[in-house]
C-alpha positions in Angstrom: 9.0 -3.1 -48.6 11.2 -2.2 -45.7 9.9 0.5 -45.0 6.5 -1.2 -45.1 7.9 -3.8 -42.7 9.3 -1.1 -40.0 5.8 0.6 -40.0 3.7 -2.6 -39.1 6.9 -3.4 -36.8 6.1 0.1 -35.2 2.4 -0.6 -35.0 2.9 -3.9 -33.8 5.4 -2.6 -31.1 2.9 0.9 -30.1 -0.4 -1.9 -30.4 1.6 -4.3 -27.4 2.6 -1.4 -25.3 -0.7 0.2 -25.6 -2.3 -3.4 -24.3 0.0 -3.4 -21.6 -1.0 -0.2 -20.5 -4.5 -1.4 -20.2 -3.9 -4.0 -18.7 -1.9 -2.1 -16.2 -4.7 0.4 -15.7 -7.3 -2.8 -16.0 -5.6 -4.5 -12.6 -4.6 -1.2 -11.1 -8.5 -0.4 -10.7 -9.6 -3.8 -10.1 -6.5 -3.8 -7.2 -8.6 -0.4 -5.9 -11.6 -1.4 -5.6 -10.9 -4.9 -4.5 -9.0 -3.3 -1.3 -11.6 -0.4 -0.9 -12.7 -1.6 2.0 -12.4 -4.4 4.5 -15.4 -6.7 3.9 -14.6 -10.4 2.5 -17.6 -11.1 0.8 -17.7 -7.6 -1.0 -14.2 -7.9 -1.8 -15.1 -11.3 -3.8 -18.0 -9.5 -5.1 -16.0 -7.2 -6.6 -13.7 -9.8 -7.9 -16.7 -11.1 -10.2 -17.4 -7.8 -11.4 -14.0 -6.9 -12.4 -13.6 -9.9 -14.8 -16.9 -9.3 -16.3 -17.2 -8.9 -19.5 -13.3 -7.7 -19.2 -12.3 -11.0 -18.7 -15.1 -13.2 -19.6 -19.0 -13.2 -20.2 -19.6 -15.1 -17.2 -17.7 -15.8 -14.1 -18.8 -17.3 -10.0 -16.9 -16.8 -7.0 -16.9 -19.9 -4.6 -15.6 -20.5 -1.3 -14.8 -23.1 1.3 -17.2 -22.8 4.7 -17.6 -25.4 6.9 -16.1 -28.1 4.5 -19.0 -27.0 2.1 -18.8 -24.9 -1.2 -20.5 -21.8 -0.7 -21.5 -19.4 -4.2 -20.9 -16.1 -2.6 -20.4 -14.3 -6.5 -21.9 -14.0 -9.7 -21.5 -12.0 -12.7 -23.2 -11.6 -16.3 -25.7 -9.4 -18.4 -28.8 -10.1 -17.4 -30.3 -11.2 -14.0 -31.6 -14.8 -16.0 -27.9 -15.7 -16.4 -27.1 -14.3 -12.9 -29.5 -16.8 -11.1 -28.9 -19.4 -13.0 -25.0 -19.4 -12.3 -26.6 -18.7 -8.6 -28.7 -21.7 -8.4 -25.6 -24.2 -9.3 -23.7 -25.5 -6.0 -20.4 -26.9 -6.5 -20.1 -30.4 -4.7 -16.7 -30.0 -2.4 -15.2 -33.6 -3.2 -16.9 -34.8 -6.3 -14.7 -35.7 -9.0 -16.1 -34.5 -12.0 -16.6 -31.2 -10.7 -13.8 -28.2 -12.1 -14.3 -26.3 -8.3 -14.0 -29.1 -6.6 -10.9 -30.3 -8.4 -9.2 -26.6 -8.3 -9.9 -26.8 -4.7 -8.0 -29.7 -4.1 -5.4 -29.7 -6.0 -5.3 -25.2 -6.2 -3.8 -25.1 -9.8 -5.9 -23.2 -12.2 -7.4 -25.2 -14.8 -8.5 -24.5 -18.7 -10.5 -26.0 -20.5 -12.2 -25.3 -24.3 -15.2 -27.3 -23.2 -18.4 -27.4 -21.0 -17.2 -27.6 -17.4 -18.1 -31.6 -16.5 -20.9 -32.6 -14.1 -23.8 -31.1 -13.6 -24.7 -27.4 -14.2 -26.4 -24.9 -16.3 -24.1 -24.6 -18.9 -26.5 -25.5 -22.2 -29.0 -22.8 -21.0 -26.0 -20.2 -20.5 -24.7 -21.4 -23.7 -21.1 -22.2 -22.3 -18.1 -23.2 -24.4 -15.1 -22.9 -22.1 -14.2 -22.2 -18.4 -10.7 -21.1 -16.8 -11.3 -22.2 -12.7 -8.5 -20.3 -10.8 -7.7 -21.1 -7.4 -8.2 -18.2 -4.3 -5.6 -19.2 -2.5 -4.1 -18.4 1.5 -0.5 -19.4 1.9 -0.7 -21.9 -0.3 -4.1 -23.2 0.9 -7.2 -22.8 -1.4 -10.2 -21.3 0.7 -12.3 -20.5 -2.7 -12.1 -20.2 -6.5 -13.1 -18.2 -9.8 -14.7 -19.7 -12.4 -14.6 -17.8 -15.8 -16.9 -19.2 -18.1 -16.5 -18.6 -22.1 -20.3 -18.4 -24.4 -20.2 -18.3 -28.7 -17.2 -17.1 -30.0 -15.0 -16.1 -26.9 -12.2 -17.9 -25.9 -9.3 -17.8 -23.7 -6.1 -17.3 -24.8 -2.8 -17.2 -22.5 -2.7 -13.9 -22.0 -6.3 -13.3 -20.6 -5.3 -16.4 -18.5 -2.4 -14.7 -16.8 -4.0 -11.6 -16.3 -7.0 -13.5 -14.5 -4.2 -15.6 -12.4 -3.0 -11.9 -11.3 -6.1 -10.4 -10.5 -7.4 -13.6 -9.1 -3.8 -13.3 -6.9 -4.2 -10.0 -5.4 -7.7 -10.8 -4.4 -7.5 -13.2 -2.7 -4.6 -11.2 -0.6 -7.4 -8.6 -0.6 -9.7 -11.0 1.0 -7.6 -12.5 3.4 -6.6 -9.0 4.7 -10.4 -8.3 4.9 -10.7 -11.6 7.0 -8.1 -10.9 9.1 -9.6 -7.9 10.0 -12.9 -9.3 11.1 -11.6 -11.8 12.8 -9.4 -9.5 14.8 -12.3 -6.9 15.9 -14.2 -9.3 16.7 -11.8 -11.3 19.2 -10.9 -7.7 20.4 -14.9 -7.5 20.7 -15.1 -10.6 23.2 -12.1 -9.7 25.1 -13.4 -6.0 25.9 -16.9 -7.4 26.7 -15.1 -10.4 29.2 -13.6 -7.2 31.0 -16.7 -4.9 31.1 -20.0 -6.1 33.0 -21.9 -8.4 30.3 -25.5 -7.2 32.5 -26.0 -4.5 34.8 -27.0 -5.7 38.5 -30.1 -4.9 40.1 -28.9 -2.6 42.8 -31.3 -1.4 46.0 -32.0 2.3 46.3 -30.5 2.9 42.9 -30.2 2.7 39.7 -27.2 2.3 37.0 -26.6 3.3 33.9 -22.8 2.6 31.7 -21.6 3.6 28.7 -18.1 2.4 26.7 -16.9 4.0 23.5 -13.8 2.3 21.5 -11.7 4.7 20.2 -10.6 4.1 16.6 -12.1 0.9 14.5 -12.3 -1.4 17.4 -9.1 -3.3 16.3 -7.4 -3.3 20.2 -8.7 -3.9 23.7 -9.2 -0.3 25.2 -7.5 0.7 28.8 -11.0 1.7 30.4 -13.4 -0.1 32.4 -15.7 -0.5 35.0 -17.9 -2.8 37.8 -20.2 -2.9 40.4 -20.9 -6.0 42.6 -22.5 -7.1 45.7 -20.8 -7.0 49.5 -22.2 -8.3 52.4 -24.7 -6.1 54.4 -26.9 -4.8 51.6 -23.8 -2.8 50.6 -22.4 -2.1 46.6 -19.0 -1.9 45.4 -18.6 0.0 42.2 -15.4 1.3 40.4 -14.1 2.8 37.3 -10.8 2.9 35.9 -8.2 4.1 32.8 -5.6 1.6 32.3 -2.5 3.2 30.4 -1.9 1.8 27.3 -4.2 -0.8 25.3 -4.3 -4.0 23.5 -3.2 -7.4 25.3 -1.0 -6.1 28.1 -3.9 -3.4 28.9 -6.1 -6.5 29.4 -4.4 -8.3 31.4 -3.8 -5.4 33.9 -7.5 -4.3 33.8 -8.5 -8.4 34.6 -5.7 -7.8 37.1 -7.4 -4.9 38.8 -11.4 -5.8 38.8 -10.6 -9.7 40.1 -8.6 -8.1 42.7 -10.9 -5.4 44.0 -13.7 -8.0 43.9 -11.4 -10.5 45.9 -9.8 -8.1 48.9 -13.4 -6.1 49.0 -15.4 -8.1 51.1 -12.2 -9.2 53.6 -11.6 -5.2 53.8 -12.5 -3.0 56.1 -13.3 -0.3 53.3 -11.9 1.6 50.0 -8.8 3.2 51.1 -7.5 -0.6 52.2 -8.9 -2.6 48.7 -7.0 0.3 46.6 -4.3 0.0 48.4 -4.3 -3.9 47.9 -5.0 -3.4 44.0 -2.2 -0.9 44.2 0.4 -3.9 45.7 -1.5 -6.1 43.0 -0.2 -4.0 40.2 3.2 -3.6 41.9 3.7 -7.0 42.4 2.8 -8.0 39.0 6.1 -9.7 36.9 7.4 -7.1 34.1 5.7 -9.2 31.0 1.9 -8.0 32.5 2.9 -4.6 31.9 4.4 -1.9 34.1 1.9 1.3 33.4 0.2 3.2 35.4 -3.6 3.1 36.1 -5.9 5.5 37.4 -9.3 4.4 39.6 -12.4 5.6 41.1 -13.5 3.0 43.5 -16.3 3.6 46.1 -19.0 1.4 48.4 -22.6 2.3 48.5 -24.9 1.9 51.1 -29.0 2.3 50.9 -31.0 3.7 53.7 -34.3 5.7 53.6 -32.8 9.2 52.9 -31.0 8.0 50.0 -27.3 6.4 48.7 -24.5 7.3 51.0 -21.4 6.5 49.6 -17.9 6.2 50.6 -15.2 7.0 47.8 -11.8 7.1 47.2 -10.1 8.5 44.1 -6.6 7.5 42.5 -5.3 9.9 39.9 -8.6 9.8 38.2 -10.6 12.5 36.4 -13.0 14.0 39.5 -16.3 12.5 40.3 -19.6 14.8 39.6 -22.4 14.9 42.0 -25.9 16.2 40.1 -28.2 16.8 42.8 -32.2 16.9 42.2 -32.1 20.8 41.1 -29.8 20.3 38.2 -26.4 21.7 40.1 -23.3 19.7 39.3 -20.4 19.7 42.1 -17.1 18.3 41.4 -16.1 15.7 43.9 -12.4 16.7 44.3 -10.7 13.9 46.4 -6.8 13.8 46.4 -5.2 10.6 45.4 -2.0 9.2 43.3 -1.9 7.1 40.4 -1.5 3.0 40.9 0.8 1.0 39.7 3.9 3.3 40.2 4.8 3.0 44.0 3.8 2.0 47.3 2.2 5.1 48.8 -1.0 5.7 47.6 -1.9 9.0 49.3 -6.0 8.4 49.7 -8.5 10.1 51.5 -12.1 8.7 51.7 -14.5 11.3 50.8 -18.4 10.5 52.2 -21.7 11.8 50.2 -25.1 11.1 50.6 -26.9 10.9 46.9 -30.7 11.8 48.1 -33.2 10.4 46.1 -33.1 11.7 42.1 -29.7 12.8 43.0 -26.8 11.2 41.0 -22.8 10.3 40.5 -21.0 10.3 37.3 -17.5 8.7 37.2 -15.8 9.2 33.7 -12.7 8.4 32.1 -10.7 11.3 30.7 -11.4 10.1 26.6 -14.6 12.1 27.5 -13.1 15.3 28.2 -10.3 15.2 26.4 -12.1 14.1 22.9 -11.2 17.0 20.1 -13.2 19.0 17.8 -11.2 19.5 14.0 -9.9 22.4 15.3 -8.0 19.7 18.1 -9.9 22.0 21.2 -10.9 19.4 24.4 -14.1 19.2 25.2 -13.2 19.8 28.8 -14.5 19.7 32.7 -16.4 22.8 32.0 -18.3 21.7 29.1 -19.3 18.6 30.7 -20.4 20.1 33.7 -22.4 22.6 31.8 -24.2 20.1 29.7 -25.3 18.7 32.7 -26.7 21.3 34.3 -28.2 21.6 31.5 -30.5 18.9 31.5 -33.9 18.5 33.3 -33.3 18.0 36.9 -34.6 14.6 38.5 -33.5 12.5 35.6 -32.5 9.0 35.9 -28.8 7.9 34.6 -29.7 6.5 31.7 -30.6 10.1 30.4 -27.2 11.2 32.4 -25.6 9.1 30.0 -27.5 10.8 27.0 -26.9 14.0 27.9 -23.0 13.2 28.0 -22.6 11.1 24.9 -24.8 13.9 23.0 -22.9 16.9 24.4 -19.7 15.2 22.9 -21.0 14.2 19.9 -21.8 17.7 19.1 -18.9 18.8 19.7 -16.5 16.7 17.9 -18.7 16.8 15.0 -17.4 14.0 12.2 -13.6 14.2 13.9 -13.1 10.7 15.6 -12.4 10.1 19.0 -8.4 9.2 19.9 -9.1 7.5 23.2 -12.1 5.2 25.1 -14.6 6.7 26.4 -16.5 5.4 29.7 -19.6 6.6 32.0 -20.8 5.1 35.1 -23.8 6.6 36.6 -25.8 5.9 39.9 -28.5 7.3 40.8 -30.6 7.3 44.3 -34.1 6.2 43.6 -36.7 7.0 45.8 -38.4 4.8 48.9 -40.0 1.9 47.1 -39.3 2.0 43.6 
């Protein structure tokens, strides 16, 4: 008999530690495949897959939007029981409703009964429901309901193990909305500091381009304008900004709304770069104190073409593509901005005759990697465009850039923003 007794204490004891195993493993892959990605709603459809049938036959996923209750999840066996639990709306402050109640109050509720109020529950044959609230610091923003059919019931420990999962999705889910709401503000911000439309420009045409590096999360360093002056002339500029993210910003605001401000009281680029460059020194020690490197030029029409007056600050060299396809490098000495008063410029004059174009590009172009970590480089650029059909406008500049770099960083991703301005001389009348 004792010996009896110490086997089925031995079973008993292998049978517990082999159900906490699985239930290990169970939340362990849940856990994984909740945080797979960053998506909300996919996260909470996950959610509803994970407890079914594991947890429960049937189970919803609800959430809070816009002080309604919004079904975002469903789970069962066949699609008949998946649009019915579809086609029920919780009420957000009725009474008799278990989601409503959870909401409110965010304690999980059982209950060995059809869920009050109204609902689909003698079609789906329901005998039970456990409601568990999704909850953000304390806050409920959503909530599972598991719902039990014939013979199933909940017991304590399926209880807990839903209050665990339920737990760690909702961090899953917050996470995921964090991140949304975080690219997208870094989204706005970045399109507040680039041109939301390009302008209409006499005797030319203009074509940009801006690439992100990474996912997007943090306002990038690069940027660009072009705006009117008085006398039928165009400023345009380009620019790297060291560093990104918030102080980045507010130093690239800081240079475009001063070039725009000092250029028309200016006699031409050497004086508003030198003013941006007193801007940036001036600025208090919370704006930032890096360095920033800047094309910034004035264009004029006339019937032979674009000419242009230029003035470079540190920045990667312009590129002049004439109407044959040759590409010459517009080598202009100046020193960075930002780090002391002498500027060292010297305006450089061009005339773009018609089909003829300038690119301006920040160095994420030539210094984006293959997997081998090789830079593209000046020379590839400049071969690429050579390479393409002479007399082409700068959208198709753009193309042939973005393309050439593409193909040669293959899948590897790019560690830096990427910018393009093009303009291009059109001919008399277009």
């Amino acid at each position: 008999i004792e010996r009896h007794r110490a086997e089925q204490a031995r079973r008993a004891a292998e049978a517990r530690e082999q159900a906490a195993r699985d239930d290990l493993a169970f939340l362990l892959n849940a856990s994984t495949a909740l945080s797979s990605d960053l998506d909300a709603p996919q996260t909470l459809h996950r959610l509803a897959t994970a407890c079914v049938p594991r947890l429960a036959p049937l189970g919803t996923v609800d959430v809070v939007e816009g002080g309604r209750v919004r079904r975002v999840a469903t789970a069962a066996p066949t699609r008949h029981q998946q649009d019915l639990l579809a086609s029920h709306i919780p009420v957000y402050d009725a009474d008799d409703d278990a989601v409503a109640r959870v909401l409110a109050s965010g304690v999980t509720e059982v209950a060995r009964r059809t869920p009050s109020g109204p609902g689909p529950w003698r079609e789906l044959g329901v005998t039970g429901y456990v409601c568990l609230p999704l909850l953000d610091r304390g806050t409920a923003f959503g909530a599972v309901t598991l719902l039990s059919t014939g013979e199933h019931a909940f017991d304590g420990h399926t209880v807990a193990l839903a209050e665990e999962l339920t737990r760690r999705a909702a961090l899953a889910a917050r996470n995921a909305r964090q991140y949304t709401h975080r690219a997208a503000l870094a989204r706005d911000l970045q399109a507040g500091l680039l041109l939301p439309d390009l302008p209409r420009v006499p005797g030319a045409e203009v074509a940009t381009y801006y690439h992100p590096a990474g996912e997007g999360l943090d306002i990038g360093g690069d940027f660009y304008d072009v705006f009117p002056l008085e006398g039928d002339r165009w400023a345009f500029l380009l620019g790297d900004v060291c560093g990104r993210g918030a102080i980045a910003a507010t130093t690239t605001a800081l240079v475009r709304h001063t070039a725009r401000a000092v250029a028309p009281l200016l006699p031409g680029p050497e004086a508003v770069v030198t003013a941006v460059n007193q801007a940036l020194i001036n600025r208090p020690a919370g704006h930032g104190t890096g360095f920033v490197t800047l094309v910034y030029g004035r264009l004029t029409p006339t019937d032979h073409g674009l000419e242009v007056e230029l003035v470079r600050a540190g920045h990667t060299m312009p590129l002049h593509l004439d109407a044959r396809g040759t590409v010459r490098t517009v080598d202009v000495p100046g020193a960075l901005l930002g780090i002391g008063p002498e500027t060292h410029l010297t305006a450089h004059r061009l005339l773009l005759r018609p089909d003829e174009s300038l690119l301006l590009y920040t160095d994420g172009i030539t210094e984006a990697r293959d997997a081998d970590g090789e830079q593209f480089g000046e020379d590839r650029l400049a071969a690429a465009l050579a390479g393409a059909p002479p007399r082409t406008g700068p959208h198709h500049v753009v193309e042939t850039l973005t393309r050439a770099v593409r193909d040669f960083t293959g899948d590897h991703g790019i560690d830096d923003d990427q910018a393009a301005l093009v303009l291009t001389a059109t001919r008399p009348g277009k």
